[in-house]
C-alpha positions as CSV (number, residue, x, y, z in Angstrom):
1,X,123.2,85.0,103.9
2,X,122.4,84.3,100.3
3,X,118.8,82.7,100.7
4,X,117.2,82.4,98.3
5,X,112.9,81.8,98.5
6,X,109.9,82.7,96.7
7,X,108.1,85.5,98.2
8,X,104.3,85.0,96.7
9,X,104.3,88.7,97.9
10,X,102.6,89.9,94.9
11,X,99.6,88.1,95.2
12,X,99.3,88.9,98.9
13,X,99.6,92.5,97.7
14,X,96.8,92.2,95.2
15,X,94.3,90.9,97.4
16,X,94.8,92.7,100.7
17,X,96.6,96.0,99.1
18,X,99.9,96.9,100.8
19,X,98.8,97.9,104.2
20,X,97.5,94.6,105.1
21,X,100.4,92.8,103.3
22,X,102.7,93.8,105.5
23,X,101.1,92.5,108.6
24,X,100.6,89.3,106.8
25,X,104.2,89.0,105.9
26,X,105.2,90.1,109.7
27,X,103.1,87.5,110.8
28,X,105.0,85.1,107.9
29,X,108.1,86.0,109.0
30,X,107.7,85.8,112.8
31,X,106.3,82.1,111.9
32,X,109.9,81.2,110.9
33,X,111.5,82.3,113.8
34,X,108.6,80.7,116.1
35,X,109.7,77.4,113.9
36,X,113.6,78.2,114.2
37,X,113.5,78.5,110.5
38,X,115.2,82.4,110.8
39,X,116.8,84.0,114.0
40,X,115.2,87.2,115.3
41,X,118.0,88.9,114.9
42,X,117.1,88.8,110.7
43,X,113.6,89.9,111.1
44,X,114.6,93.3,110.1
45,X,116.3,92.7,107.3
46,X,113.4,89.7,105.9
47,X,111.4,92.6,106.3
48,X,112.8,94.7,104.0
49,X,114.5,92.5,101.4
50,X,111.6,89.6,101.2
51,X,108.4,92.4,102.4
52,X,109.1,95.8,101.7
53,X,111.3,96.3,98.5
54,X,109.2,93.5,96.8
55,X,105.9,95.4,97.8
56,X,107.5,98.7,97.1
57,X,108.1,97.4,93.8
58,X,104.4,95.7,93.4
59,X,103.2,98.6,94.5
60,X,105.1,101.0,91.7
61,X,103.8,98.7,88.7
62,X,100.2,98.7,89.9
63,X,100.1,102.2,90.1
64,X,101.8,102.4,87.0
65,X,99.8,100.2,85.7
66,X,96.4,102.0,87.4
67,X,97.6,105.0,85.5
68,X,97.3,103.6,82.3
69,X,94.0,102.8,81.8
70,X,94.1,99.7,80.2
71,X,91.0,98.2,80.6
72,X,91.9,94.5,79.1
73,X,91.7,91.8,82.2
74,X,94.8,90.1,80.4
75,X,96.6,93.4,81.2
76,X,96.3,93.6,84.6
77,X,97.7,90.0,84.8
78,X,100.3,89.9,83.1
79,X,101.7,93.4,83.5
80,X,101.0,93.5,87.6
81,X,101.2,89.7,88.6
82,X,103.9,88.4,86.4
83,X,105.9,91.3,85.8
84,X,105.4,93.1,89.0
85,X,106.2,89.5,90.8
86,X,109.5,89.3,88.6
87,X,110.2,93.0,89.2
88,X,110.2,92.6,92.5
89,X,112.3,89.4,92.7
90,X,115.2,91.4,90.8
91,X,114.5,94.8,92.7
92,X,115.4,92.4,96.1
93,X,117.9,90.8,95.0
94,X,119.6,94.3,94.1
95,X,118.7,95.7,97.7
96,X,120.3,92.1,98.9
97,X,123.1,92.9,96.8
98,X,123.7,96.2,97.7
99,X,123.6,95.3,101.9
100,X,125.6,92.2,101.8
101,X,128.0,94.1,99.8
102,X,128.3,97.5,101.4
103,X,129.1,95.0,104.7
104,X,131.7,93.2,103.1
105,X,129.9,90.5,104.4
106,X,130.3,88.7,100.7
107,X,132.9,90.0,98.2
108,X,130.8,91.4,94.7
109,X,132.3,88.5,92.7
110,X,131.4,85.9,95.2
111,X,127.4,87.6,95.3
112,X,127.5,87.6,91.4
113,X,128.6,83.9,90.9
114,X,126.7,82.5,94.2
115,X,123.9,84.8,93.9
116,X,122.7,86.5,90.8
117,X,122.8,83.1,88.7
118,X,119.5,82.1,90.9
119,X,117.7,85.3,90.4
120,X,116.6,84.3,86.6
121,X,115.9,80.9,88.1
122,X,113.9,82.1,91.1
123,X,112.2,85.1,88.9
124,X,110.4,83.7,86.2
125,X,108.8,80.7,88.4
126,X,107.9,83.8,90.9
127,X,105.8,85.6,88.3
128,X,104.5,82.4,86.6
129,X,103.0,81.1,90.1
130,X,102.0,85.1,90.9
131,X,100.5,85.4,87.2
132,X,98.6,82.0,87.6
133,X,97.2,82.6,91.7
134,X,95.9,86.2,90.2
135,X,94.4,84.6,86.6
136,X,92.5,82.0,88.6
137,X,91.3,84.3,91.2
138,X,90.4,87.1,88.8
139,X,88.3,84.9,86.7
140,X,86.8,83.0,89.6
141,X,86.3,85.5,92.1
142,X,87.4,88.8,91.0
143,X,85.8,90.2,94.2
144,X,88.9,89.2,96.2
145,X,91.4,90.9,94.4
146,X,91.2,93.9,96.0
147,X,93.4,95.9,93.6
148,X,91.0,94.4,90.2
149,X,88.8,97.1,89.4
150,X,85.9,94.3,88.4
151,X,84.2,97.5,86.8
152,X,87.3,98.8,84.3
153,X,88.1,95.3,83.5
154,X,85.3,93.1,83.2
155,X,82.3,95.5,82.6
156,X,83.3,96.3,78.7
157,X,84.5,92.7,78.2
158,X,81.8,90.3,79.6
């Protein structure tokens, strides 16, 4: 249906890298239907609309991001934890879009006034909380952010 959650994917991204965040979020997942949160029958679909899309997306703006060559901490926070976290909150919501949709399981008018309105509302709190979790790390323990290059970042700036 048109749940609607925050996914904190970004920052699970960032610390374990992609591989590790999808076991993690697997695990996440399978909690809720342990709990009766979620049937089994939507683990699939969590997977890619709250897991995969969002850590497709993550993984884009990183890399994008990796490219570039910034080399200012304030950078990597604000353009891969609170971008990438909003990013990937709209790029789901699309895919959610486009599935509930192409089913007819929701007309497009009833998904744009019952769905979209939330996805400004549930996007900027998702990058603020990703933007904060990464800032604190980074600057406390930069060594478990997997994706922070403590060497590009911090060396020239310290």
């Amino acid at each position: 249906g048109l749940g609607i959650h925050f996914f904190l994917i970004t920052v699970v991204h960032l610390l374990m890298g992609w591989q590790l965040a999808i076991w993690v979020a697997a695990l996440a997942i399978s909690g809720t239907i342990v709990l009766g949160l979620e049937s089994p029958e939507g683990f699939g679909i969590n997977m890619l609309v709250s897991v995969l899309i969002p850590l497709l997306t993550n993984y884009c703006v990183w890399l994008a991001h990796d490219r570039s060559k910034s080399t200012h901490p304030f950078s990597f926070i604000f353009l891969v934890a609170f971008l990438g976290a909003a990013a990937s909150v709209i790029t789901s919501g699309l895919m959610m879009t486009l599935i509930l949709w192409s089913q007819s399981i929701y007309s497009f008018e009833q998904i744009t006034n019952e769905f979209w309105v939330f996805i400004p509302l549930i996007a900027a709190p998702e990058a603020t909380i990703n933007g904060m979790l990464i800032s604190i790390l980074i600057f406390n323990h930069p060594e478990w952010v997997r994706l922070f290059d403590q060497n590009r970042y911090l060396s020239k700036h310290s």
